[in-house]
N, C-alpha and C positions, 0 to 999 in steps of 0.2 A: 268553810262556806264555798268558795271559789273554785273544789275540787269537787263539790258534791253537786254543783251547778254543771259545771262542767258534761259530770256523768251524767245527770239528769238530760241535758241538752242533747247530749249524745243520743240518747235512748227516745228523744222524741225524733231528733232525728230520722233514725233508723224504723221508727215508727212510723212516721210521713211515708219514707221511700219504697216501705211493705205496702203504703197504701190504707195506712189505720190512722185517718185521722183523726178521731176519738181519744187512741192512747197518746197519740202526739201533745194533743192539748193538754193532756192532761197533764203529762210532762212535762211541757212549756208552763205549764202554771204553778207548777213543785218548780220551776228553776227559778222564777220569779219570784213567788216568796223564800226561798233558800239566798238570792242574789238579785234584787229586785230590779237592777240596772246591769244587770248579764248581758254582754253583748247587745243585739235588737232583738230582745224578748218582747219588749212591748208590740212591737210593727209587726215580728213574724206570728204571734196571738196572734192580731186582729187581722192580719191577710188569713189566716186557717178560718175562724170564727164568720170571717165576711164570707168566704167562700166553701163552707162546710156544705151547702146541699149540693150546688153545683162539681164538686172532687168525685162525686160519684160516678161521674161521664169522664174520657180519657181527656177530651179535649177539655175540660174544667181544672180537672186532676193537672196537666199540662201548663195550665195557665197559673197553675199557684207553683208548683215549681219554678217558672219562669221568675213570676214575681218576686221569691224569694230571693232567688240564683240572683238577678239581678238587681234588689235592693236591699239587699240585707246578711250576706255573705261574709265582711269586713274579716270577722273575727271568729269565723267557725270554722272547724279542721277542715284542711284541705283535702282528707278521703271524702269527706262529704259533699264539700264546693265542687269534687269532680262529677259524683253521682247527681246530684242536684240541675248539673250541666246538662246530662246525658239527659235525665230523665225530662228537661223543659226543652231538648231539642226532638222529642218526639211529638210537639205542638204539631208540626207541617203535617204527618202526618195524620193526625187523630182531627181533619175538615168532618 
């Protein structure tokens, strides 16, 4: 279970950071019923969910990386926590 969440997480992941957040969720929602208390599955759902129309603009997109990068990072691979960084310090730019 814990291995297959894992993977799952990863893959929305990497989905998030292509900028598909469609398959992200979708993702996110196989990790959740796979490991229902995976890391902050719940929190990082509903920051995608809350802000799904708004990701479509850099600076929206921006803002939920931030989000995430900074509340909900704890326990997710550190390749990710570095890109997750990069991509919510492009906030300043994308006024």
């Amino acid at each position: 279970k814990y291995n297959n969440a894992s993977e799952l997480e990863r893959k929305g992941y990497e989905s998030l950071l292509k900028g598909d957040i469609d398959n992200a969720i979708i993702s996110f929602n196989k990790v959740k019923q796979a490991y229902p208390k995976f890391h902050s599955i719940d929190e990082t759902l509903a920051v995608l969910q809350k802000n799904k129309e708004q990701f479509s603009t850099l600076r929206g997109r921006a803002n939920v990386y931030s989000e995430i990068y900074h509340k909900y990072t704890c326990k997710v691979p550190k390749d990710i926590v570095v890109q997750l960084e990069g991509m919510q310090s492009r906030k300043a730019d994308s006024k």
